[in-house]
N, CA, C and O atoms as a GROMACS GRO file, in nm:
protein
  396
    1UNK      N    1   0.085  -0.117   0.000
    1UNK     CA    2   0.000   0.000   0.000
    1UNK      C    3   0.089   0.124   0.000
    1UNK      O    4   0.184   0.141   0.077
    2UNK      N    5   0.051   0.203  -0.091
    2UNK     CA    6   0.168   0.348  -0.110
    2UNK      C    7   0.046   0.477  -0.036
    2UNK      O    8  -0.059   0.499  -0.097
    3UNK      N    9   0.072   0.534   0.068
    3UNK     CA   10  -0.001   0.661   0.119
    3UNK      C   11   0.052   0.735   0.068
    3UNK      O   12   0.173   0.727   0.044
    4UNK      N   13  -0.038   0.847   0.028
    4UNK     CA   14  -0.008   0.959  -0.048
    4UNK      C   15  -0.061   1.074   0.025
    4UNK      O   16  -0.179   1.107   0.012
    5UNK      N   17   0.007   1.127   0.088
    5UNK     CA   18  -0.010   1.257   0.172
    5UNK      C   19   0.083   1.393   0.123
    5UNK      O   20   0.151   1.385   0.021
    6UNK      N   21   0.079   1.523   0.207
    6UNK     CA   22   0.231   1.584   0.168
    6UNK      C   23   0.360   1.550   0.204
    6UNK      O   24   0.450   1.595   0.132
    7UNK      N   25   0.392   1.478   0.299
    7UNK     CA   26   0.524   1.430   0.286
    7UNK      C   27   0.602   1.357   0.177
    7UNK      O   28   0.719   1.366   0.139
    8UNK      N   29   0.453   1.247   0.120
    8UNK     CA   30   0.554   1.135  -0.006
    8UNK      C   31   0.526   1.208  -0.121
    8UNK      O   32   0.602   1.194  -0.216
    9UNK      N   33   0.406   1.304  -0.132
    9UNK     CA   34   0.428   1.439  -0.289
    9UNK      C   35   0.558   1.493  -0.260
    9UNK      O   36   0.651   1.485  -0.341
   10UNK      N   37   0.564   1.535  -0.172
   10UNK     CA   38   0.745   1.635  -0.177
   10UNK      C   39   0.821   1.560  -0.234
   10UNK      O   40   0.862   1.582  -0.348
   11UNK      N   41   0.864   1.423  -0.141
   11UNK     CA   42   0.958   1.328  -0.180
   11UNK      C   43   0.945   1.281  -0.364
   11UNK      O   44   1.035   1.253  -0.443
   12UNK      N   45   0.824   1.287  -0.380
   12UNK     CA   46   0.810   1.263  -0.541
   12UNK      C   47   0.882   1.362  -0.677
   12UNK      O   48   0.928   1.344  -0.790
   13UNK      N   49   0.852   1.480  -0.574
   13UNK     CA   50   0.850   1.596  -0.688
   13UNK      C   51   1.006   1.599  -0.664
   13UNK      O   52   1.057   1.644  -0.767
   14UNK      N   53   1.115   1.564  -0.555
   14UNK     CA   54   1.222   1.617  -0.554
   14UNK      C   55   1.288   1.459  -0.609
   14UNK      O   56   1.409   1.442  -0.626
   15UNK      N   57   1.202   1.368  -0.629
   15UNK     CA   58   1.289   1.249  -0.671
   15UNK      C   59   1.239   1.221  -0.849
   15UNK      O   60   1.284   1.151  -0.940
   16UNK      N   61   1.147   1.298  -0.839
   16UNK     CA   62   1.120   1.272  -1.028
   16UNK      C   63   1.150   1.440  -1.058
   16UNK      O   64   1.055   1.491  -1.118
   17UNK      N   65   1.241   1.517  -1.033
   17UNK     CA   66   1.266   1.592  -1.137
   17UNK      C   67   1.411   1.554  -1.213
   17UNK      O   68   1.502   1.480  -1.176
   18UNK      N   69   1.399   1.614  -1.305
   18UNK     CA   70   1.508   1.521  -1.414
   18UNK      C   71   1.630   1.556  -1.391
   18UNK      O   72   1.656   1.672  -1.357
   19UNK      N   73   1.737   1.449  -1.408
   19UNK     CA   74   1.916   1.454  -1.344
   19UNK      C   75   1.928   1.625  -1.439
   19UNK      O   76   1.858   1.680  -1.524
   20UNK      N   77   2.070   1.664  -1.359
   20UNK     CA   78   2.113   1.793  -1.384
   20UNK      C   79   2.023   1.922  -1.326
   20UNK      O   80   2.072   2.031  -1.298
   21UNK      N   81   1.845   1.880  -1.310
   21UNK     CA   82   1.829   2.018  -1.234
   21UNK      C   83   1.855   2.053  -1.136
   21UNK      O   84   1.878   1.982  -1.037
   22UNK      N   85   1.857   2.234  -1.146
   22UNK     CA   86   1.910   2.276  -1.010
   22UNK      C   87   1.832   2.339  -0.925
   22UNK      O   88   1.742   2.404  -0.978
   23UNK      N   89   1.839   2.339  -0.784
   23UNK     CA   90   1.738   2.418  -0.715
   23UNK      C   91   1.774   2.504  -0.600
   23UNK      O   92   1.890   2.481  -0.565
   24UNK      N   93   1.734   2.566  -0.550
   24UNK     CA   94   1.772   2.694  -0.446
   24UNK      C   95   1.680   2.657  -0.336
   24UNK      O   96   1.556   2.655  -0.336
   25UNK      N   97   1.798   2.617  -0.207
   25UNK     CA   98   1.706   2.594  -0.134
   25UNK      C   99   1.742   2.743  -0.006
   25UNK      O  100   1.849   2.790   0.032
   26UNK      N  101   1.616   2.774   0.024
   26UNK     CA  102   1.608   2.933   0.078
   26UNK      C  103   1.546   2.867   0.215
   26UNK      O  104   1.509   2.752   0.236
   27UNK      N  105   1.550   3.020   0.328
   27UNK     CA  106   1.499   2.959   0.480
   27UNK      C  107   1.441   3.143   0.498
   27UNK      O  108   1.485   3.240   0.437
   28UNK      N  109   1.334   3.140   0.600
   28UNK     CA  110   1.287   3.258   0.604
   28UNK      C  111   1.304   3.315   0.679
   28UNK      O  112   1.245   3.423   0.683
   29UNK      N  113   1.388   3.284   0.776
   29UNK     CA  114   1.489   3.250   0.939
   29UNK      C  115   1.594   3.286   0.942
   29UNK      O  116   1.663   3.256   1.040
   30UNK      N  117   1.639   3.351   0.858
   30UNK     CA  118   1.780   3.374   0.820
   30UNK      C  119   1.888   3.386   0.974
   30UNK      O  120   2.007   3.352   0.970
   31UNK      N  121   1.857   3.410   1.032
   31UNK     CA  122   1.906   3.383   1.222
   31UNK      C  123   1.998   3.536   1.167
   31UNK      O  124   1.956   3.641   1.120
   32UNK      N  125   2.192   3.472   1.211
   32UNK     CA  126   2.290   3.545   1.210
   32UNK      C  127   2.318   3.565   1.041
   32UNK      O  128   2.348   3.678   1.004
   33UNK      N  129   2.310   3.470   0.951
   33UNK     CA  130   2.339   3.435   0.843
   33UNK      C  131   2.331   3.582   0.822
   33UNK      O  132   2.273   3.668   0.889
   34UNK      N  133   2.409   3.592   0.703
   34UNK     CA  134   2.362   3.725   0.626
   34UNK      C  135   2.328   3.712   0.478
   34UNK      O  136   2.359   3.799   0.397
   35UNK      N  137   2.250   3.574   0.437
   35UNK     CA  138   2.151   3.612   0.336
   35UNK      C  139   2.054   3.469   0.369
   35UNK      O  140   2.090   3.382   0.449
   36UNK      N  141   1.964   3.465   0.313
   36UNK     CA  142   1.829   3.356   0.331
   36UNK      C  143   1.894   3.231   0.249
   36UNK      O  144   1.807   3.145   0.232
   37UNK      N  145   1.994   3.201   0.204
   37UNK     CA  146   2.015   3.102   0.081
   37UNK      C  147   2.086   2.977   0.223
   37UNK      O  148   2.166   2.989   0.315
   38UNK      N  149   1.999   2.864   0.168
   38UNK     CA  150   2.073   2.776   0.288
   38UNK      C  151   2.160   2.679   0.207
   38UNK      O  152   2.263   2.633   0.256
   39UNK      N  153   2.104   2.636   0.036
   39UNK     CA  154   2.238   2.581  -0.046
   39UNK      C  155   2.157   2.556  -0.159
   39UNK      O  156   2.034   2.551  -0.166
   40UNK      N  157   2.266   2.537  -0.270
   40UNK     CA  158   2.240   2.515  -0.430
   40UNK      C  159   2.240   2.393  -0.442
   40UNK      O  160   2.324   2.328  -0.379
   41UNK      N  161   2.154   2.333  -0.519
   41UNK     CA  162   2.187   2.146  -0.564
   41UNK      C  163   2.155   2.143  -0.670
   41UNK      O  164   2.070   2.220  -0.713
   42UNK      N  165   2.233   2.021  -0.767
   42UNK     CA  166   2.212   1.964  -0.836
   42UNK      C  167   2.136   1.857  -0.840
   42UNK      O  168   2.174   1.795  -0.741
   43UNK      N  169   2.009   1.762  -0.918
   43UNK     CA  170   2.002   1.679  -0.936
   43UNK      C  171   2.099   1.579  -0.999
   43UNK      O  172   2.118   1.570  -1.120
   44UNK      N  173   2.172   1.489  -0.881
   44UNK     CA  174   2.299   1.398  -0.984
   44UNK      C  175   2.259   1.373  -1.052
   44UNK      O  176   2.142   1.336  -1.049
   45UNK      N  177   2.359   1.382  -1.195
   45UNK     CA  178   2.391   1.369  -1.290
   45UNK      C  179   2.439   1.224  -1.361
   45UNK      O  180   2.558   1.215  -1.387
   46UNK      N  181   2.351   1.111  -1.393
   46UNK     CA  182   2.405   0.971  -1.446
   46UNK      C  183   2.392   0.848  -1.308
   46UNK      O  184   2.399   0.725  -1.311
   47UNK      N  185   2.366   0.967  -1.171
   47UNK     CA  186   2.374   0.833  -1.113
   47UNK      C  187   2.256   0.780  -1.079
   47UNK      O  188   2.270   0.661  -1.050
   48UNK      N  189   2.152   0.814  -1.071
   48UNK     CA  190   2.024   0.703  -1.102
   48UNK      C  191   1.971   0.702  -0.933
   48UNK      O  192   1.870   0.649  -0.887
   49UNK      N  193   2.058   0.764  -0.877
   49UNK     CA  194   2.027   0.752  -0.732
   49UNK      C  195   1.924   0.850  -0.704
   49UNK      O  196   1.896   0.830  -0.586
   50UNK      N  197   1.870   0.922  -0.738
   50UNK     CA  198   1.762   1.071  -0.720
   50UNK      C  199   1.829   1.122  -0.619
   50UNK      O  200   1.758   1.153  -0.523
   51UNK      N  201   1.965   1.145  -0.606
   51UNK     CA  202   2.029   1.206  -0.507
   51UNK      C  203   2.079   1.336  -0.549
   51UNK      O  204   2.118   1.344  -0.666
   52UNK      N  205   2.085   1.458  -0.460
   52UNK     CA  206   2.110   1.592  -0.500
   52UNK      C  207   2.263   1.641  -0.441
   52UNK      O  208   2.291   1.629  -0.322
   53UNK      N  209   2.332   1.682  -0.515
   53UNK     CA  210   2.458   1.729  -0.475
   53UNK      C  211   2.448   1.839  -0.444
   53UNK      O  212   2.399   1.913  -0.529
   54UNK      N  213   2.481   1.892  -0.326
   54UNK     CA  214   2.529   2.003  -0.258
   54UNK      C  215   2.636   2.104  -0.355
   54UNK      O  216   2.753   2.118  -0.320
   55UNK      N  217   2.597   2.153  -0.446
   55UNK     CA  218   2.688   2.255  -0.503
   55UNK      C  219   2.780   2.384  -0.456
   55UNK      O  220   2.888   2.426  -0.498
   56UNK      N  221   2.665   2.444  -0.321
   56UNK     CA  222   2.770   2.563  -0.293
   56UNK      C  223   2.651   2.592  -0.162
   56UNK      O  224   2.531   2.564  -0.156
   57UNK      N  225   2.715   2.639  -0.095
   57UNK     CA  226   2.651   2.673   0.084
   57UNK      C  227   2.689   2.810   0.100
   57UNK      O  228   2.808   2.782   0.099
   58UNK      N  229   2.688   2.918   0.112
   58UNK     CA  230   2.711   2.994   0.157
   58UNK      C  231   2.811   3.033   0.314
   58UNK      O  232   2.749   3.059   0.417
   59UNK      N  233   2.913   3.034   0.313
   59UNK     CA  234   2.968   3.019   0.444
   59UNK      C  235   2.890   3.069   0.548
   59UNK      O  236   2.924   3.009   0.650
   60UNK      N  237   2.789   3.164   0.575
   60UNK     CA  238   2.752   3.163   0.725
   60UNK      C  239   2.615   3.126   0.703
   60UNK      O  240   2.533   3.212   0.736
   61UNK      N  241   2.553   2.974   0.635
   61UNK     CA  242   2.444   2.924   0.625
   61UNK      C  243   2.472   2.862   0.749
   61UNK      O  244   2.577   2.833   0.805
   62UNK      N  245   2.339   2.845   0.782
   62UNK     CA  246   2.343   2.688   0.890
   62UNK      C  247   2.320   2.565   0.866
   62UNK      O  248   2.208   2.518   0.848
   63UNK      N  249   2.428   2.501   0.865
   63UNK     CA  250   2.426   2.365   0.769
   63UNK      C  251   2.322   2.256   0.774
   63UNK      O  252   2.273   2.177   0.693
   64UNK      N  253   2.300   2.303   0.973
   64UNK     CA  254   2.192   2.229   1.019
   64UNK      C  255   2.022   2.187   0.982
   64UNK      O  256   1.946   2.101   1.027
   65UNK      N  257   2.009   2.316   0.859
   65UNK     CA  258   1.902   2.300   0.823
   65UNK      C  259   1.895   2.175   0.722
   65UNK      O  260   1.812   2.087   0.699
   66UNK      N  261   2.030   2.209   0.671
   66UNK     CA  262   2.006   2.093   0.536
   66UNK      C  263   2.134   2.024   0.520
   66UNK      O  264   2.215   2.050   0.431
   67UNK      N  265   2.153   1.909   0.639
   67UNK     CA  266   2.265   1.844   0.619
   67UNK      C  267   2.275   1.731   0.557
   67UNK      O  268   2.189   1.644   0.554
   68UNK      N  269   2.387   1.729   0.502
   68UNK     CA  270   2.443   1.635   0.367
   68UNK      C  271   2.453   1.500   0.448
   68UNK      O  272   2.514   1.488   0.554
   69UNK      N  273   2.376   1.390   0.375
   69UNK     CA  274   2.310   1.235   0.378
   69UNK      C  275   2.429   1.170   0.369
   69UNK      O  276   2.436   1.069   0.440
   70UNK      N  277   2.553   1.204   0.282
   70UNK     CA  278   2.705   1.180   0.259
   70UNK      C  279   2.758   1.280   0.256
   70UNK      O  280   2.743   1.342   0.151
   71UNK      N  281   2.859   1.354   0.381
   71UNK     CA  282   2.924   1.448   0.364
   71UNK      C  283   3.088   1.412   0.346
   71UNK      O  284   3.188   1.477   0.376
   72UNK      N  285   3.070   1.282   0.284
   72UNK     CA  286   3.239   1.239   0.272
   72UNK      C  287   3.264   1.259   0.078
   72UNK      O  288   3.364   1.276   0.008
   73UNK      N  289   3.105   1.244   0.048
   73UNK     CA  290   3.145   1.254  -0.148
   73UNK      C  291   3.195   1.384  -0.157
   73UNK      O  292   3.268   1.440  -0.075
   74UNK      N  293   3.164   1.414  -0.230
   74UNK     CA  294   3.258   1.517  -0.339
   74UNK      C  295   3.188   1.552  -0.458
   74UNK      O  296   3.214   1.477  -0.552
   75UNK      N  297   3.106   1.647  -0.483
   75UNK     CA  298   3.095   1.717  -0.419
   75UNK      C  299   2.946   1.633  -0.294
   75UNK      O  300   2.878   1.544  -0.347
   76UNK      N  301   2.918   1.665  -0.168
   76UNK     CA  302   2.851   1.631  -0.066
   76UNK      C  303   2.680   1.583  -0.126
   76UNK      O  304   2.609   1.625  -0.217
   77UNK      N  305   2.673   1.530  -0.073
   77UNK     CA  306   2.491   1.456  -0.159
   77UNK      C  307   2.455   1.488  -0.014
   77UNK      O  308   2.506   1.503   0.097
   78UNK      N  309   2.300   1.492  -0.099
   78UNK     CA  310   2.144   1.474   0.058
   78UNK      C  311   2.077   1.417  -0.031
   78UNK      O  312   2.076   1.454  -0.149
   79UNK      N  313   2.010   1.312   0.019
   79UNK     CA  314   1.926   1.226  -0.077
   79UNK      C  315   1.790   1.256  -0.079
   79UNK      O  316   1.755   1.311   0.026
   80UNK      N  317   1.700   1.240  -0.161
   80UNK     CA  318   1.573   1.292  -0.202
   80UNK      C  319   1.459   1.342  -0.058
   80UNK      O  320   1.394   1.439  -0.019
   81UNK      N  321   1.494   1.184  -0.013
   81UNK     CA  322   1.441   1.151   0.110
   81UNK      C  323   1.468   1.254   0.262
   81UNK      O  324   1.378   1.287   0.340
   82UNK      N  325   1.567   1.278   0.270
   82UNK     CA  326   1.590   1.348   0.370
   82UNK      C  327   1.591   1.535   0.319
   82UNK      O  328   1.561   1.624   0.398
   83UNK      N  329   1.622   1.552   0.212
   83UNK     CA  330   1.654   1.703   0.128
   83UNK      C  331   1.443   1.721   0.145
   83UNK      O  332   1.402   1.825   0.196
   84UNK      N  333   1.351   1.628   0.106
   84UNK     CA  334   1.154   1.647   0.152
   84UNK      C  335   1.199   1.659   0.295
   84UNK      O  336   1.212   1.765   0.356
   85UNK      N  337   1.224   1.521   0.347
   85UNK     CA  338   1.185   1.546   0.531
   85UNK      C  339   1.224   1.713   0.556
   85UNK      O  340   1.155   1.805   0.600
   86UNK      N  341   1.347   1.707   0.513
   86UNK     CA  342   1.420   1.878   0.582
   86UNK      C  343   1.294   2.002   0.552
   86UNK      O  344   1.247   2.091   0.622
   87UNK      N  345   1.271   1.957   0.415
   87UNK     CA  346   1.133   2.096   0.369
   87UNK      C  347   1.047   2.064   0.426
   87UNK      O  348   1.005   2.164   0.485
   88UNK      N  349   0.976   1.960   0.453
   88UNK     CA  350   0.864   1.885   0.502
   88UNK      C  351   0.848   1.977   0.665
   88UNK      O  352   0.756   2.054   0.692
   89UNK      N  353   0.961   1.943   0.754
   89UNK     CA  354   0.922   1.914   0.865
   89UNK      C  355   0.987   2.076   0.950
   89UNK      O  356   0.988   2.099   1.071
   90UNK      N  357   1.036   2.168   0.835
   90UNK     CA  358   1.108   2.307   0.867
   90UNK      C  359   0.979   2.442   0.750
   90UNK      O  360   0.990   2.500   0.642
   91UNK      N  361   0.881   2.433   0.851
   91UNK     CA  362   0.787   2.549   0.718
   91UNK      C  363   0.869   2.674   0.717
   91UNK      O  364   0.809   2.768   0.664
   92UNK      N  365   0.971   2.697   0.755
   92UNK     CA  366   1.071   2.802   0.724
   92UNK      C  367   1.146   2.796   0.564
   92UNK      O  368   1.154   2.896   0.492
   93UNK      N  369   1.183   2.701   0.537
   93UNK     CA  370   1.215   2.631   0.424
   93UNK      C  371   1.140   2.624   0.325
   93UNK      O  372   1.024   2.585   0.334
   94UNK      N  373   1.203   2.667   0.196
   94UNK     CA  374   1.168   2.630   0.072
   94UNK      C  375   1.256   2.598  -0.018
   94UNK      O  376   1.370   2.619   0.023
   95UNK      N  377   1.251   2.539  -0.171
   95UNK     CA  378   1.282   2.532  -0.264
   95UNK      C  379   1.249   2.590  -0.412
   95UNK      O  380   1.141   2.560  -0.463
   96UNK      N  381   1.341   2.673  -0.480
   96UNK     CA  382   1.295   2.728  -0.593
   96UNK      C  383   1.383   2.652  -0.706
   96UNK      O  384   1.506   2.647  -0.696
   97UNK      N  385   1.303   2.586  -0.831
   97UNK     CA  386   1.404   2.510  -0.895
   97UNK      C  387   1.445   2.624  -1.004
   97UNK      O  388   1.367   2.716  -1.029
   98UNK      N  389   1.557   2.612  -1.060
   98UNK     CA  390   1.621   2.734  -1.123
   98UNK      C  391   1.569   2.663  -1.278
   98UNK      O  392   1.592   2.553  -1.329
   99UNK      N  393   1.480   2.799  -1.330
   99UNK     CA  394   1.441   2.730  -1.500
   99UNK      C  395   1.600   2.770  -1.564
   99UNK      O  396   1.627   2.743  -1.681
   0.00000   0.00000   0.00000
């Protein structure tokens, strides 16, 4: 049985958009930070995993909002699954995908 609520739509929309897109993930909380941007991702590219690479963080983001699922790759992944939970479960949080 598959439930379909807003948690597994998020997880859908961030695991079926197509490898290479990119998205901006923003917070409305900005705390000390000195801009709202909490990090850039890629949808990987070839690997089939619906996993998003961490492209660029802003040094005084808080990582804590959106921490990397593998922070040992290169460049750092958060996987579909946890990149929804983080939007899901932080209504401070959003995502804008870059056309």
């Amino acid at each position: 049985m598959t439930v379909i609520d807003a948690e597994t739509g998020l997880y859908a929309a961030f695991k079926f958009l197509p490898e290479g897109t990119k998205i901006t993930v923003y917070t409305r909380n900005k705390g000390r930070a000195r801009t709202n941007v909490v990090a850039e991702l890629r949808k990987e590219p070839g690997g089939g995993w619906d996993d998003w690479q961490i492209l660029k963080r802003p040094s005084t983001a808080d990582r804590s909002l959106l921490p990397a699922t593998w922070p040992t790759e290169d460049p750092a992944v958060v996987s579909s699954r946890d990149l929804s939970d983080a939007i899901g479960n932080d209504h401070d949080l959003w995502a804008n995908v870059d056309d």
